[in-house]
Structure formats: C-alpha cells, structure tokens
N, C-alpha and C positions, 0 to 999 in steps of 0.2 A: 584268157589263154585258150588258143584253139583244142580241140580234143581230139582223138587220134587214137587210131586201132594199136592192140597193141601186138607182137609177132605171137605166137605161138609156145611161150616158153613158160616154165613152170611158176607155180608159184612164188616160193621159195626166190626162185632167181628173179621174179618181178620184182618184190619187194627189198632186194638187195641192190638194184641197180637202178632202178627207177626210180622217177619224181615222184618226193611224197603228195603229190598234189593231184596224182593219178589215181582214180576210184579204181581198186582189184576187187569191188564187190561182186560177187558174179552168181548172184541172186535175182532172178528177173525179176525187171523194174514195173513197178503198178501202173494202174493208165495215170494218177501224177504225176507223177516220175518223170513217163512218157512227154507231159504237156509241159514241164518244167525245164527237160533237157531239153526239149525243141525252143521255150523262148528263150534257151542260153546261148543256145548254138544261134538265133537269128540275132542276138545281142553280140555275141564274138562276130558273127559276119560281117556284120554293121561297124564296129570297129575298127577290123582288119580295113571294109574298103573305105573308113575317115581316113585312116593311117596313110593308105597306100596312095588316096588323091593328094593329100597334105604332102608326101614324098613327094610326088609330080608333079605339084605345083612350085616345090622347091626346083627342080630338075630344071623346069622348061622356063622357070625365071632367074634362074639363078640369083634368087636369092632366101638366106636361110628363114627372113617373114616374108611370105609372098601378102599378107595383109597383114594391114595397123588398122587400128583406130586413132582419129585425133582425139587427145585429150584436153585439149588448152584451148586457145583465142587466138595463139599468136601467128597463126596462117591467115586470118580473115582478110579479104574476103576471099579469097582461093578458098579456102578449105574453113571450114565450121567444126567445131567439137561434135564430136559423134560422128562426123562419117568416115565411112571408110574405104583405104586407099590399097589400091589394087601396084604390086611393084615389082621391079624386075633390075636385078645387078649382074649386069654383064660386066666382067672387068676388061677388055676391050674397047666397052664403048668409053669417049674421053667425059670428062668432068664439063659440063658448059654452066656459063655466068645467065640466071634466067630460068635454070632448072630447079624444082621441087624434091629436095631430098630430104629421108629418114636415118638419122645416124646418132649411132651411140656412142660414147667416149666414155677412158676411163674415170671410176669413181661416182660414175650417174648409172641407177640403174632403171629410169624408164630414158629409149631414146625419144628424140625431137625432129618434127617436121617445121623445118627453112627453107627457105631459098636462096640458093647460091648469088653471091653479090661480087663478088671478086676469085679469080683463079692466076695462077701465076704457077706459069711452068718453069722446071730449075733442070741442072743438068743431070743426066743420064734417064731423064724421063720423070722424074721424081714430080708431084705435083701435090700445092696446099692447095687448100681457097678457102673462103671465108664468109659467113652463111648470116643470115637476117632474118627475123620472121619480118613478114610484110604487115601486122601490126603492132609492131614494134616500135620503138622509137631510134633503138640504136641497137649497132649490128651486134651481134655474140662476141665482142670483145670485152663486151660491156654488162656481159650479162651470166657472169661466171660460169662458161665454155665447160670448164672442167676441172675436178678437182688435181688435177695434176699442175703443177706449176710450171706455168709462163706457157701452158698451152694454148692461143688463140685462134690459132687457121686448124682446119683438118685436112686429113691424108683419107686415099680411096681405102684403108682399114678400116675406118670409120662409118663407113658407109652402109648402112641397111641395106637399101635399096633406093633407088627414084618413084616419085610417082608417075605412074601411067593412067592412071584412069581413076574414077572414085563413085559411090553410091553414098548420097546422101541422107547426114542422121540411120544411116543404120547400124552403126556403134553406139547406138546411147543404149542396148539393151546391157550392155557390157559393164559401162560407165556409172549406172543404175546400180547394176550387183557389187562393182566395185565400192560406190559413194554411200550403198545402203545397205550394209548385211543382210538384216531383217529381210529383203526382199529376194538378197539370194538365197539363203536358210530356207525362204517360203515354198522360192521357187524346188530348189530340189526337194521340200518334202514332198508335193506336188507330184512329182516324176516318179521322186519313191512309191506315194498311193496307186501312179497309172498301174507300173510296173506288178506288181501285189495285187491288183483286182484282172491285169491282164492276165497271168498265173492261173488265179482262182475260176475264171470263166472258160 
C-alpha cells in the first residue's frame, strides 16, 4: 500500500475516519525506522510500476495475458514447453486457418496453445474454428475440448490471445516452482533473507 501524508486534522478525527492501516504514531522515527521506511517505500514503488506495465501491456495488446508460458509438448516443433509467448487480442482482427492461439474454455482451468486447422464463418458474422496441437495426432475434437458438452469448435470468447512472438525455455523457471515446491519455498526464503539483511545494512 503506497503511503501518504495525511491533512492536517486532529487526532481524534484521524483515528475515526481513517484506515486502520495508517501509522498516527507521531513520535519521531529512529535512523531504523528511517532505513526501514525507505526500503518500503522502494518496495511499494517497485510494485506500483509491475502493476502499471502489466496494465499496459494489457492496454496495447489487448489482451487480458499479454504472456504464457507453454506448458506441454503439443505445439512442437513451433513452440517447446517453457517458453514463453509474447500475445495480443484484438477483436477486430479475423480468426485465420494457420494461426497460433492461447484459449481457454469452460471447465479447464489452465488454457492451451493450438493451432487453428479449420474456421468456418456462419451468418451475422458469427465464427467457430477448430484448433490442433501440431504434435498431436488428432485435432481437439478428440481430445476432450471441454467439459461442457457437445462443445468441439471455439468462438473468439475463447480466445486468450495469438501468438506473436516467443523467447525460448524462459518459462521453465516457472514450470520449476510449479513441478517442485521445495524449490519454490527455497526460492522465496532466499528473497526473504535478501530483503532482512538489505534492512539490517
């Protein structure tokens, strides 16, 4: 939570209106204090602009994952487990037979990167198609699509994003913490000790 001066108003009235989460200690602060509030405040900073890129990369791709990571095998050889794919959903641009998309359906909750194999427009603009991994054998009709029944083609709802671009294996740090607790746990105690000795110095 960023922190924030607060008006001029009595005690009394701070503590009645205000968040309990606001310090009204008004005891000046020791040179800790001092070193302490400064690495909070560069830790709020730091947050604020993940937040605000992660918004704007949402904005200018319009899409709500502007990246994935692949998880699976069934893109090879396009795409390798672990890396990671750079996306962008514009609802404008049309569906094409040959494109690389990320889409989630209901009842599954990680989505999947396919490739579009068939698209078939219907009237008032309406448009399925119907997706394959390229090491697959057989397309997602065959490969229980979605738990919702008799659903085999998808609609542009479904759609994550396309890919546009990719940086490979640099999702497996991901796939790692996911496939091996123990290494996530490590990792953030790790961050925790940086954090506690940066303080202390």
């Amino acid at each position: 939570m960023r922190k924030f001066t607060l008006p001029s108003f009595s005690k009394d009235i701070q503590q009645e209106y205000c968040s309990p989460y606001i310090s009204l200690d008004t005891a000046p602060p020791n040179a800790s204090d001092g070193k302490d509030q400064k690495v909070q405040q560069e830790n709020n900073d730091l947050s604020f602009l993940q937040l605000l890129l992660w918004k704007g990369l949402i904005v200018a791709t319009g899409s709500k994952s502007p990246m994935v990571v692949v998880l699976g095998g069934s893109t090879e050889p396009a795409f390798h487990r672990g890396d990671l794919l750079f996306l962008t959903n514009f609802q404008k641009d049309p569906i094409r037979a040959g494109e690389i998309v990320v889409f989630k359906v209901e009842g599954r909750d990680i989505p999947r990167v396919h490739r579009v194999i068939q698209v078939h427009e219907k009237d008032k603009g309406n448009v399925k198609f119907l997706t394959k991994g390229d090491n697959n054998e057989v397309d997602d009709r065959g490969t229980n699509l979605s738990n919702k029944e008799g659903q085999n083609w998808l609609e542009k709802k479904d759609v994550v994003g396309r890919a546009r671009g990719f940086l490979p294996y640099i999702g497996m740090v991901t796939i790692i913490m996911n496939d091996y607790p123990k290494f996530k746990y490590a990792l953030l105690a790790v961050m925790g000790a940086y954090v506690i000795l940066k303080r202390e110095s």
